[in-house]
C-alpha positions in Angstrom: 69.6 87.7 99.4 72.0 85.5 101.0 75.7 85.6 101.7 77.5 84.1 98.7 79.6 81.0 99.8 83.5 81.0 98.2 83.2 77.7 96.4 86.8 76.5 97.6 85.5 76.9 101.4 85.1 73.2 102.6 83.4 72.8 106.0 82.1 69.2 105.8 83.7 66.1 107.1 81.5 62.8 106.1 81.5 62.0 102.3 77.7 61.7 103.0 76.8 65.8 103.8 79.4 66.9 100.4 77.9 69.7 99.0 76.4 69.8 95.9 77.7 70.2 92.8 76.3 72.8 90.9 77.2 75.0 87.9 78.5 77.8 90.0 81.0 75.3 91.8 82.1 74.1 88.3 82.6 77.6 86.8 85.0 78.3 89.8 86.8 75.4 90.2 90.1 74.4 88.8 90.6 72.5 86.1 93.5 69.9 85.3 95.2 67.7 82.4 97.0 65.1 84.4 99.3 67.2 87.5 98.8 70.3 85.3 96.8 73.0 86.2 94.9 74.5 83.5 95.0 78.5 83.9 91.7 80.2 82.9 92.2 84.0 81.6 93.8 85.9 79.0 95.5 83.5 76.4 99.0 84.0 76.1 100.1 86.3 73.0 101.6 85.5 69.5 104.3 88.4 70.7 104.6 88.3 74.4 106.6 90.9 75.8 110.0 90.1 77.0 111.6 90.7 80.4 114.9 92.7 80.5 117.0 95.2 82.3 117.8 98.5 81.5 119.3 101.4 83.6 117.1 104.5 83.6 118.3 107.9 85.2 116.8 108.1 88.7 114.1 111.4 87.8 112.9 109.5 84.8 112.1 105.7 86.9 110.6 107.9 89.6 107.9 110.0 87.3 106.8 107.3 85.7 106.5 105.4 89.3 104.7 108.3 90.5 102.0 107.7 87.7 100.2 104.5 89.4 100.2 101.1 88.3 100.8 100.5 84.8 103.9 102.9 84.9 106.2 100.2 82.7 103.3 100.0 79.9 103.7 103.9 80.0 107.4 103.7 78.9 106.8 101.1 77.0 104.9 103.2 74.6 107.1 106.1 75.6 109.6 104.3 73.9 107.3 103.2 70.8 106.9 106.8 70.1 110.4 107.3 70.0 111.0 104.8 68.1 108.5 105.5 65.5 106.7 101.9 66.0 102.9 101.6 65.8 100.7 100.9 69.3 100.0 97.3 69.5 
């Protein structure tokens, strides 16, 4: 099988050897309305989450660091509980 090519590698100089345009190029390349970049993914929620501060005794920040990535989501929900909220 051969070596998969990453489709933003350019290695050609004259317009005449540009590679060819296939489906796979089009699938990974980006996509734009005007200067703005169109961002393929997860669609943004109806209730994003919202960024704030808050001071958290030293012990508590570092167990839930010590859990791996993710460890915010974790109090999050810690905090849902708490609070008596349903999971999203």
């Amino acid at each position: 099988m051969a070596k998969k090519k990453n489709a933003s590698v350019s290695t050609w100089v004259d317009p005449d050897d540009a590679p060819e345009l296939t489906r796979e190029w089009f699938e990974t390349a980006d996509f734009y309305e005007g200067d703005r970049l169109i961002r393929r993914g997860r669609p943004k929620s109806e209730k994003p989450k919202q960024p704030t501060s808050i001071r958290l005794d030293a012990d508590v920040l570092d167990y839930y660091r010590a859990t791996g990535p993710g460890w915010q989501s974790r109090i999050n929900q810690a905090l849902r509980e708490a609070a008596g909220l349903q999971k999203r």
